[in-house]
C-alpha positions as CSV (number, residue, x, y, z in Angstrom):
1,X,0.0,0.0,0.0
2,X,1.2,3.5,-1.1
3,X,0.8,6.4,0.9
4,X,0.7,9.7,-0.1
5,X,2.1,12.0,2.1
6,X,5.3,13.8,1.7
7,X,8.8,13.3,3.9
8,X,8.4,16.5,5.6
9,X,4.9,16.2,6.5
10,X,5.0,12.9,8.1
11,X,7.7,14.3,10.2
12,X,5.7,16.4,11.7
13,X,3.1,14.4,12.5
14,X,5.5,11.8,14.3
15,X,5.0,12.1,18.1
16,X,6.5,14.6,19.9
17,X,5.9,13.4,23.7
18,X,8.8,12.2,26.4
19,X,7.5,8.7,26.6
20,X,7.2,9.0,22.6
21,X,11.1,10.0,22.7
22,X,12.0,7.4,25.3
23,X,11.0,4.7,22.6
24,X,13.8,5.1,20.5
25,X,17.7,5.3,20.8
26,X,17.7,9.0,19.1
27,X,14.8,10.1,21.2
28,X,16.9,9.2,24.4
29,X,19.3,11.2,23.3
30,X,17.8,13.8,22.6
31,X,16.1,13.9,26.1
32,X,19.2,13.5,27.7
33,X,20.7,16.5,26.3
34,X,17.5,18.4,26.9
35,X,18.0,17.6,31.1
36,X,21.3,18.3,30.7
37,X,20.8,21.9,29.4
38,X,17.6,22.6,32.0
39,X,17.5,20.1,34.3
40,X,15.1,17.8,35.0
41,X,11.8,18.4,33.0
């Protein structure tokens, strides 16, 4: 099944929650940087 939707826009409508980031290596990473620069959040 093709979709039709364009790279950018599915990007956007990926996820953006903590537990959303948790799931994946990046995600963990990038929440980890994120409590580095402010803390915990």
């Amino acid at each position: 099944m093709h979709l039709k939707i364009r790279s950018s826009k599915s990007k956007k409508a990926k996820k953006t929650g903590f537990r959303t980031r948790q799931k994946s290596a990046g995600g963990r990473k990038v929440n980890r940087r994120q409590r580095a620069r402010h803390g915990s959040f």
